[in-house]
C-alpha positions as CSV (number, residue, x, y, z in Angstrom):
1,X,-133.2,95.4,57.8
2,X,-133.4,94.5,61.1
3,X,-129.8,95.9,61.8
4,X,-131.6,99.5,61.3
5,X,-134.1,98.8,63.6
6,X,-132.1,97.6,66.7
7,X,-129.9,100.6,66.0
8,X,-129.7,102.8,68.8
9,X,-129.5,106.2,66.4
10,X,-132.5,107.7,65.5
11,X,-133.2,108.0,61.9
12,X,-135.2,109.8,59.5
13,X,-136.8,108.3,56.6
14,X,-134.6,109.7,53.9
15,X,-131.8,108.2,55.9
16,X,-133.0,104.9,56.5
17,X,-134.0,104.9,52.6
18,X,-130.3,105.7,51.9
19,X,-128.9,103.5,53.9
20,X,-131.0,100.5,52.9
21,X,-129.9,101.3,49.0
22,X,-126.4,101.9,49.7
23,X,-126.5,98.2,51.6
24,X,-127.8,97.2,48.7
25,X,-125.4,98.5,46.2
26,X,-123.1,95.6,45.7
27,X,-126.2,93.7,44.4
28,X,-127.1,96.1,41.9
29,X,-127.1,94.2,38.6
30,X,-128.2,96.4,36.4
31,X,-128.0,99.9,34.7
32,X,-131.5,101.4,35.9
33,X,-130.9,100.0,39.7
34,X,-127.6,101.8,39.6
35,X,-128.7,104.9,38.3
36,X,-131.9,104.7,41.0
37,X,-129.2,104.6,43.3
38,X,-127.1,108.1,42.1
39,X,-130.1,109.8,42.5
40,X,-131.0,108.8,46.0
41,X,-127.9,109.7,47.0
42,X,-128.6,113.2,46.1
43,X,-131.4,113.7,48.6
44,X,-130.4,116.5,50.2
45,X,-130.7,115.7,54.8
46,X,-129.9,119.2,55.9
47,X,-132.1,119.8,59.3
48,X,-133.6,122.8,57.0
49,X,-135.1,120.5,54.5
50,X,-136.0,117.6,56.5
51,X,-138.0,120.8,59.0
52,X,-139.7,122.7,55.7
53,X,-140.8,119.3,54.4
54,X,-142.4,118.0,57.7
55,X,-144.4,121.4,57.7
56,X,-145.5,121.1,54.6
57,X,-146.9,118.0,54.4
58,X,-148.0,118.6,58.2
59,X,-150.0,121.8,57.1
60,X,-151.6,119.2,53.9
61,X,-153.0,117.1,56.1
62,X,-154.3,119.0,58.6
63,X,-155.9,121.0,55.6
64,X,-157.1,117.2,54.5
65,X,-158.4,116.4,58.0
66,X,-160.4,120.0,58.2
67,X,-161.9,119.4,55.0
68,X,-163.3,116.1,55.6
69,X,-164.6,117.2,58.9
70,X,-166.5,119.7,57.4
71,X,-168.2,117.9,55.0
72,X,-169.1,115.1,56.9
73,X,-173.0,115.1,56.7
74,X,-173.8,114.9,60.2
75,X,-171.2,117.5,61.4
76,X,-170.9,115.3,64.5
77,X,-167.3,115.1,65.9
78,X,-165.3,113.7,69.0
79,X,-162.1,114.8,70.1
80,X,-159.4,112.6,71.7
81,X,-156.2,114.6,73.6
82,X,-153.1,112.5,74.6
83,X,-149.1,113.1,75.1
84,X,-146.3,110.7,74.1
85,X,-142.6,110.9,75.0
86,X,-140.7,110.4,71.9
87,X,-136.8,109.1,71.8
88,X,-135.0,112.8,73.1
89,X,-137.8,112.8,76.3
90,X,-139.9,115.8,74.8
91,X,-143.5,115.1,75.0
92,X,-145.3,115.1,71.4
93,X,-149.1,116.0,71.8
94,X,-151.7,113.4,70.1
95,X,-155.1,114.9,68.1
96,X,-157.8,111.9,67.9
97,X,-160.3,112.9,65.7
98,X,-163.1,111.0,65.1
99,X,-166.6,111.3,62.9
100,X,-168.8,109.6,60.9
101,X,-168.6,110.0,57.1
102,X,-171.2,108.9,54.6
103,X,-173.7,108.0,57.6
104,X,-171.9,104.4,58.1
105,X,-168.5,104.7,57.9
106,X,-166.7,105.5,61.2
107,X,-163.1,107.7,60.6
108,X,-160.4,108.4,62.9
């Protein structure tokens, strides 16, 4: 694993899954493994997928986050702004959210 870590590529997680199982392939042993295998291979990595997926299950959990803001019973909030500079130089804004659910339990 640590081979795909120190590689200077970045990777998404479909790849790095595929990767890791097709390294793996001359120690598959049996039937199910290999057949586990086929199908992974069929993932489709097209930059159209890998973008309509991200939305999605971006749009889910900010949905989630709303949701659970909203029915906190205080209805107390903080919010937390910050940037990041990912691999390519862009800077990725950062959303800390935090608030108290159930009167004790702090979430972020």
């Amino acid at each position: 694993m640590l081979w795909l870590s120190g590689s200077p590529k970045p990777r998404n997680f479909a790849q790095f899954l595929r990767t890791c199982v097709s390294s793996n392939q001359r120690h598959c042993w049996s039937y199910a493994w290999a057949e586990y295998v086929k199908k992974l291979n069929t993932i489709s990595l097209s930059n159209n997928t890998a973008s309509r997926r991200i939305e999605g299950m971006s749009a889910v959990i900010i949905v989630q986050v709303i949701q659970e803001i909203e029915s906190a019973p205080l209805g107390i909030f903080s919010i937390q702004l910050d940037k990041s500079i990912d691999v390519a130089n862009c800077h990725q804004p950062l959303v800390y959210i935090r608030h108290i659910n159930d009167g004790i339990k702090n979430c972020e």
